[in-house]
C-alpha positions in Angstrom: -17.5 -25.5 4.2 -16.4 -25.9 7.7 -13.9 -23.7 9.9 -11.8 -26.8 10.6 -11.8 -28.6 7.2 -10.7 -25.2 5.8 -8.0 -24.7 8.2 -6.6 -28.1 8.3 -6.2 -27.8 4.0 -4.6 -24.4 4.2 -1.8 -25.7 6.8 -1.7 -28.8 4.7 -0.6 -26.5 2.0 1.6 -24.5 4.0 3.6 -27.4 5.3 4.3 -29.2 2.0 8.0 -29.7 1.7 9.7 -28.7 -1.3 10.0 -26.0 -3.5 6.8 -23.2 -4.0 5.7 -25.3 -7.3 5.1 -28.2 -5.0 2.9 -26.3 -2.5 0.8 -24.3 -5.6 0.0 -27.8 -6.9 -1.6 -29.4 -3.3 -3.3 -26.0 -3.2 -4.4 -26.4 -7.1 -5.6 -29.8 -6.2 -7.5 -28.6 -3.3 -9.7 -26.3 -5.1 -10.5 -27.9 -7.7 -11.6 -31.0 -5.6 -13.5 -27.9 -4.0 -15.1 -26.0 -6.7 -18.7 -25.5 -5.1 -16.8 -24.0 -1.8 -14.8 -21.6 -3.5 -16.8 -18.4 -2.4 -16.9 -19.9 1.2 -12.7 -20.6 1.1 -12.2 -17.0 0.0 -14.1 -15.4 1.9 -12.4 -17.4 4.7 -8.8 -15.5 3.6 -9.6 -12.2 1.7 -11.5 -9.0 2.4 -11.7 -6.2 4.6 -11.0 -6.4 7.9 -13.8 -8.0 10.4 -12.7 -6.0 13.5 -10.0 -3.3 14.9 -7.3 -4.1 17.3 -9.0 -1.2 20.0 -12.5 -3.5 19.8 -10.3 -6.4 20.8 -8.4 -4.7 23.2 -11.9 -3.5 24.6 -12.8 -7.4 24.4 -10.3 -8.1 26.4 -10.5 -5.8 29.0 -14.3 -6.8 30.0 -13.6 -10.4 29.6 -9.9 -10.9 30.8 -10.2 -7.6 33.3 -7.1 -6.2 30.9 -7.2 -2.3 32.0 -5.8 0.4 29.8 -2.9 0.7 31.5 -2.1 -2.6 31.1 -2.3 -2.1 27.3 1.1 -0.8 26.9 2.7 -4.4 28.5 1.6 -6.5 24.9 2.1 -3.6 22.9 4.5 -4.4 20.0 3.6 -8.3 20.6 2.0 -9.7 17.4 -1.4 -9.8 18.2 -2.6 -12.6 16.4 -0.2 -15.0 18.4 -1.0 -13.9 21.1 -5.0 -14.4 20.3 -4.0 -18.1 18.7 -2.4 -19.1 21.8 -5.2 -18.5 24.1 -7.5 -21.3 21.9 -7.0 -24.8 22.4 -5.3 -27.3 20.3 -8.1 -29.2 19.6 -11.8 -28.5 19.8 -15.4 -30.0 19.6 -17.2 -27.2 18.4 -17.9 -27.3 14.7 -18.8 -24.3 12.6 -19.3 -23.2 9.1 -16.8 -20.5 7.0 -20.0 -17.8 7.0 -20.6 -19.0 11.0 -17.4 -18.0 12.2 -17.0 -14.6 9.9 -20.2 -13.6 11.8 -19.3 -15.1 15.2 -15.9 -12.4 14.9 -17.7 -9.7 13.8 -19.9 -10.2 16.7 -16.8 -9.3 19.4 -17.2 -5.5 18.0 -21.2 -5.6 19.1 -20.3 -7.1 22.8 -19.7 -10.5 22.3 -17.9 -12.3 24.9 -14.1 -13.1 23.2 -13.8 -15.6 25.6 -16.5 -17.8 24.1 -15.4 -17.0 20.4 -11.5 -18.2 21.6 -12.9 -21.3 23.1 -15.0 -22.5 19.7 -11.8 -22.8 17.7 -8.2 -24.6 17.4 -5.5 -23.1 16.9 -5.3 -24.2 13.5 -8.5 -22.4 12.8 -7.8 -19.3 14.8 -4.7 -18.5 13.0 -6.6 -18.7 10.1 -9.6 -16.8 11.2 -7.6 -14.2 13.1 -5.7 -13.1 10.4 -8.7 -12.5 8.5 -11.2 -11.1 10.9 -7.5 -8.1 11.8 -7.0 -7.8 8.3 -3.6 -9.4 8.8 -1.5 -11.2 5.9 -3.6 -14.0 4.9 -2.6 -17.9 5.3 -2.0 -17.9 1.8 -1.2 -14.9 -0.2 -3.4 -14.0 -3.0 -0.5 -13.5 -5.5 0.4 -17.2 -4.1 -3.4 -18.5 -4.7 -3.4 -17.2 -8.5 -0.3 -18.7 -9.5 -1.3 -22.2 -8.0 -4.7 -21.6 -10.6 -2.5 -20.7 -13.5 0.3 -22.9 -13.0 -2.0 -26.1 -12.7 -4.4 -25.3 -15.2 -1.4 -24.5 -17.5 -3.8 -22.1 -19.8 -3.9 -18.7 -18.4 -0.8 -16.4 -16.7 -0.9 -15.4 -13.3 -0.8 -12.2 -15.0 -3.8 -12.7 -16.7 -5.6 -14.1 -13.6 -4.8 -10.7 -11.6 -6.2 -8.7 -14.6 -9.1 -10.2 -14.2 -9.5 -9.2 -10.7 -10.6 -5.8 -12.5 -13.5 -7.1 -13.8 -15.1 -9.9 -11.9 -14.1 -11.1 -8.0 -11.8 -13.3 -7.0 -14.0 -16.5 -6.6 -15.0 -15.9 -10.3 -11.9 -15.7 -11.4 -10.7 -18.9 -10.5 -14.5 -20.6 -11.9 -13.6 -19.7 -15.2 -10.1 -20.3 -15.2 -11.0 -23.7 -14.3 -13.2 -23.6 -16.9 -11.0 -22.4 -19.8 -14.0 -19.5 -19.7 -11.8 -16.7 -19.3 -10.3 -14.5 -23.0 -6.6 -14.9 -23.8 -6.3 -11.7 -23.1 -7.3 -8.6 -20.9 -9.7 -5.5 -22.9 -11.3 -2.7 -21.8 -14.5 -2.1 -23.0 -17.4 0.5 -22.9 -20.3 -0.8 -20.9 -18.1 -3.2 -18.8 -17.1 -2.0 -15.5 -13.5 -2.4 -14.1 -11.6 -2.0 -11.0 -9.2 1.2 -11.5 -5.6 -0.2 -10.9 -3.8 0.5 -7.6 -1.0 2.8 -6.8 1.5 2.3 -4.1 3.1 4.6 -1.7 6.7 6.2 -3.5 9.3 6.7 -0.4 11.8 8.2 -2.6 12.9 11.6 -4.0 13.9 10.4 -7.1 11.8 9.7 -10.0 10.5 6.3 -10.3 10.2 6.0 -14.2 12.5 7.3 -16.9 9.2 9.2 -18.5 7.5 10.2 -15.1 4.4 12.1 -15.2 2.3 13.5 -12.8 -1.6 14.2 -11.6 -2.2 16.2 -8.7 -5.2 14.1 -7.0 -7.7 16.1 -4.3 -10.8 14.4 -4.9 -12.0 10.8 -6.6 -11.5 10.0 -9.8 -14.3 8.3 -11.9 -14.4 6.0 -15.1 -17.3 7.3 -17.5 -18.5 4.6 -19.8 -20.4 5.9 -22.9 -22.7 3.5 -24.6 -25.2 4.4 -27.2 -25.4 7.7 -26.1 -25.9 7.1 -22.5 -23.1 7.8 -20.1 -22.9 5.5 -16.6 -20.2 6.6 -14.3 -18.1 4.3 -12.2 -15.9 4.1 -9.1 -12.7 2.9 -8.5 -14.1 -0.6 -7.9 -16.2 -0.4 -10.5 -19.4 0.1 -9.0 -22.6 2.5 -10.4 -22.1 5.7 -9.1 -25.5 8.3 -8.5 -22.9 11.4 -9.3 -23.7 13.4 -12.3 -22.8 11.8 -15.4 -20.0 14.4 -17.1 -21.1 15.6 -20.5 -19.0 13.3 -23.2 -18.6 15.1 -26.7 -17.0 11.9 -28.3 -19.7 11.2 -30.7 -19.5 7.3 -30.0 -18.7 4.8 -27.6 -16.1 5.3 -25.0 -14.6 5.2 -22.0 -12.9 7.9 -20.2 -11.2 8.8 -16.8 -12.6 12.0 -15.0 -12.3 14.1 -12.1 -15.2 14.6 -9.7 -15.9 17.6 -11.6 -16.6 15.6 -14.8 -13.2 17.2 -16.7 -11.6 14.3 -19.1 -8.0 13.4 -17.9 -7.5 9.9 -19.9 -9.3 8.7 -22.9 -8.9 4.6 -22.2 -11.3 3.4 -25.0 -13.1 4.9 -28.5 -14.8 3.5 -31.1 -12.3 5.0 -33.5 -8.9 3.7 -31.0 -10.4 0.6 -28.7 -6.7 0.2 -27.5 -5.8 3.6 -26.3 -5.6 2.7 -22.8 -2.9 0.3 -24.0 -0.7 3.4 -24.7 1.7 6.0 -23.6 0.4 7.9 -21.4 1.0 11.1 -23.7 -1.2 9.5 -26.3 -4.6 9.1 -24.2 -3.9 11.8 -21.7 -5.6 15.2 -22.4 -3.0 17.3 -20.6 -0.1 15.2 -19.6 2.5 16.9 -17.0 5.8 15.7 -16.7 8.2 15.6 -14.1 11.7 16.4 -15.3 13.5 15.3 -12.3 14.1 14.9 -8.6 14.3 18.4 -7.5 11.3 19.3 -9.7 9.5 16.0 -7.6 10.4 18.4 -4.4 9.4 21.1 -5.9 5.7 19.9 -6.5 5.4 17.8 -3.2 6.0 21.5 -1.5 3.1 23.2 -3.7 0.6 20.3 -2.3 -2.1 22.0 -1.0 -3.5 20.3 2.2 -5.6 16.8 1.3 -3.8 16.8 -2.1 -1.4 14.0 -3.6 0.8 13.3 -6.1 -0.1 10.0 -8.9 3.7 9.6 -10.8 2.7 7.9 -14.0 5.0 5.5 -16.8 4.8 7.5 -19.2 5.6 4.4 -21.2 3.3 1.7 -19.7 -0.5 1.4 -20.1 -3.1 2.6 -17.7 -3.5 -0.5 -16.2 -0.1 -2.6 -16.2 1.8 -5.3 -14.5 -0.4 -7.4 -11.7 -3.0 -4.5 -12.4 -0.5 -1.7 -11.3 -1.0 2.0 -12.4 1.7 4.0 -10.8 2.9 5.4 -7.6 1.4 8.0 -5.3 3.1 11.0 -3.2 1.5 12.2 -0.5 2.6 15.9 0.8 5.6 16.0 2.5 7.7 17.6 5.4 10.0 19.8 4.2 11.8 23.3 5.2 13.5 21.5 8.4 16.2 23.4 10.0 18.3 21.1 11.9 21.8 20.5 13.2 24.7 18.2 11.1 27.0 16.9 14.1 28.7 14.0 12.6 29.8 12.7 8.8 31.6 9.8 7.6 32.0 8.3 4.4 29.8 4.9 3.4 31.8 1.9 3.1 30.9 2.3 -1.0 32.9 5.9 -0.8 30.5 7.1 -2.9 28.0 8.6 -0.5 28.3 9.9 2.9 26.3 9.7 6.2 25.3 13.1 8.0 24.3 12.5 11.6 21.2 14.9 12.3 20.1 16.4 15.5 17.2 18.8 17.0 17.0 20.4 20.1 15.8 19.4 23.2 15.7 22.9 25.1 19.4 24.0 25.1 20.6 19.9 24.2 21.0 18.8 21.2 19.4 15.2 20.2 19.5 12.5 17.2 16.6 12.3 15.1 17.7 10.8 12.2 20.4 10.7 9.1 21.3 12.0 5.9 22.7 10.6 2.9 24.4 12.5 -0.1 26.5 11.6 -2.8 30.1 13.0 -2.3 30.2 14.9 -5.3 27.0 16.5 -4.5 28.0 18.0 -0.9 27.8 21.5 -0.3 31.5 23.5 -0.7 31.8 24.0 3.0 35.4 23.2 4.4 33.8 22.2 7.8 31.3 19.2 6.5 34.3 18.4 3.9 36.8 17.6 6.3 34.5 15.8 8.7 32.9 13.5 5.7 37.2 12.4 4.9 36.7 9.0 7.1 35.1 5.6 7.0 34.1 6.5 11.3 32.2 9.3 12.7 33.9 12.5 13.2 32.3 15.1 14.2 31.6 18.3 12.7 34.0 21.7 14.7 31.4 23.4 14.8 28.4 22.0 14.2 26.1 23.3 11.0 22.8 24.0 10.5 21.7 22.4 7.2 17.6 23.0 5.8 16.1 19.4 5.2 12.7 17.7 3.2 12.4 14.3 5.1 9.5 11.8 3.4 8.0 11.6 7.2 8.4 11.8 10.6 7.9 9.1 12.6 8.0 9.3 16.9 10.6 12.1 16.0 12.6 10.2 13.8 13.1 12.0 10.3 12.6 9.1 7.8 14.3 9.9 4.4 15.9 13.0 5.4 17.3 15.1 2.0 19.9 18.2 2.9 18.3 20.9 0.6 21.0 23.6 1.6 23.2 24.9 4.7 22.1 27.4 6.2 25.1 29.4 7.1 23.9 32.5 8.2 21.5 30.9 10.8 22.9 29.4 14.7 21.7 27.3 17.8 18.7 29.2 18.0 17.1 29.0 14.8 17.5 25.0 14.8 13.8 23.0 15.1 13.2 21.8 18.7 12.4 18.4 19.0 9.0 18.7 20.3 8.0 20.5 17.3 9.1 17.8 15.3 6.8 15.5 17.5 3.9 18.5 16.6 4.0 17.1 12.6 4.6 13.2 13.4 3.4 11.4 11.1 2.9 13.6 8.3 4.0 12.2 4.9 3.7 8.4 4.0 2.0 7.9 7.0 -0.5 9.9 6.9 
């Protein structure tokens, strides 16, 4: 399939007037019409990224004579824009879906960028740009799937994205043309899966009203038991050479393990082939809960280094909603001794807003804010009074409070949570703000 073709059908798609129904069936028609380019057409939108943006900012510099210092001048423009812009509207040269995935990949090895720009519209370079940077696609997966299972009109787009466990995404779509696929997602021993994913939590508060937890250091494995034999799999559900854990179920199975081989889930057995459909107390061997926020602090401060947190439904199955499993919690910053200047109640009166502040040498500086429920501020007659008002008033004198924050970002606390005041301490024991610079980035972003 060519670049062009490709790129011309995707902004076809994208410009179809109307509601999101309307564009999933032009983009249903298409790929049907296109069954025998459907590897080509996905590999054309999804995967892993093809290049960094330092190799194309190296491009750029030996083609365009962009020096490092110039750098800084585009930084925070979009970079695919800016790339699109520089091809021209139309274009003679013709290549293939495979040609131009190889032509990008090229621009890492040497390549001059200048030549790869010039063999592509801008119609195609959006397109391929986004792909090659690892950018949001043209069209969204999610967007794809529900254009297959709202035309065919026989499978869910739930059903679809299960799927994606089991077989990739070009496959997917064969059989659902095909009416090939089951009714219904099943795990089952010999049959390798892709483990579910779990998303960054940015919260103190639990996400699920059963929450419980797994503190993660190392991979986690899926051992498949079949007729004795145990094969072990990865997270993508690929044969792994790792010694195969010793399994004492005396039949077929399939069970999540740590690197060292110990069983934390049962997911299938002969004797219950639909554990994994369960509460998590039912197939876990040693389930942990978390009873609530402060016990969620509690355990992001006993994170050893390289460790993280996976919060669990305790209610869902392993593998649930668009192929969800949970949530994960990096370690956090926490233990923070900073300056409250300024309160003032929230427009809701139900929380307030505490302006916080580090120290730059002897100055104080803002680096970020705080916000508490009313009736769970600290009995202090200074923050009371200054928290009274719907505008900033500050705080006669100012207090030094202890704070958890779920990152820090260019100095910035990002979800800052007042642990305590710390009355007995002053000026001098309050964080200095290039110390807060020393752990940027550690939390989420990490």
């Amino acid at each position: 399939m060519r670049l062009d073709e490709a790129a011309n059908a995707i902004a076809a798609v994208k410009t179809v007037e109307g509601k999101a129904r309307a564009q999933e069936r032009v983009l249903y028609d298409l790929l049907r019409a296109r069954e025998g380019d459907l590897v080509e057409f996905c590999s054309l939108l999804y995967g892993p990224a093809l290049l960094t943006p330092e190799q194309v900012m190296s491009a750029l510099h030996r083609s365009y004579s962009i020096f490092p210092e110039e750098f800084e001048l585009i930084e925070g423009t979009p970079l695919v824009p800016s790339l699109v812009s520089e091809s021209p509207d139309e274009c003679d040269v013709t290549l293939t879906i495979p040609e131009a995935l190889h032509l990008m990949q090229s621009i890492g090895k040497g390549v001059d960028i200048q030549s790869v720009i010039a063999s592509m519209d801008k119609i195609s370079a959006d397109v391929l740009w986004r792909r090659a940077l690892g950018e949001t696609p043209a069209i969204p997966r999610k967007r794809l799937l529900r254009a297959v299972a709202h035309g065919g009109g026989k499978y869910t787009p739930e059903r679809l994205t299960s799927a994606l466990a089991v077989e990739p995404l070009e496959e997917v779509l064969l059989k659902a043309f095909k009416g090939e696929l089951s009714e219904n997602f099943a795990i089952e021993p010999g049959h390798p899966f892709k483990a579910p994913s779990f998303t960054a939590w940015r919260y103190w508060s639990t996400p699920f009203e059963h929450t419980y937890y797994e503190k993660v250091s190392g991979p986690r494995y899926y051992a498949h038991k079949v007729q004795g034999e145990v094969f072990l799999y990865n997270s993508q559900g690929e044969m792994v050479e790792e010694e195969s854990p010793r399994i004492t179920y005396n039949g077929d199975c399939i069970a999540l393990v740590t690197q060292e081989g110990d069983v934390l889930e049962w997911l299938h057995t002969d004797d219950e082939p639909e554990i994994w459909k369960g509460a998590y107390e039912d197939r876990a061997v040693a389930p942990k809960r978390v009873k609530d926020g402060q016990h969620l602090r509690q355990l992001c401060e006993s994170l050893k280094e390289g460790e993280v947190l996976r919060l669990i439904d305790g209610d869902r199955a392993h593998i649930h909603n668009q192929h969800k499993g949970g949530f994960i919690l990096p370690r956090r910053v926490y233990e923070l001794p900073l300056l409250i200047t300024e309160g003032k109640v929230k427009s809701d009166g139900v929380w307030v807003s505490l302006k916080i502040e580090a120290m730059d040498g002897f100055d104080p500086i803002p680096v970020g804010y705080a916000n508490v429920k009313r009736t769970s501020l600290p009995n202090n007659q200074v923050l009371r009074d200054a928290t009274n008002k719907f505008v900033w008033d500050k705080l006669e004198p100012p207090l030094v409070g202890s704070f958890h924050a779920l990152r820090v970002r260019k100095g910035k606390l990002e979800g800052a949570n007042l642990v305590a005041l710390e009355t007995s301490k002053g000026m001098s024991d309050v964080m200095q703000y290039g110390d807060l610079w020393s752990i940027d980035g550690n939390g989420q972003a990490r």
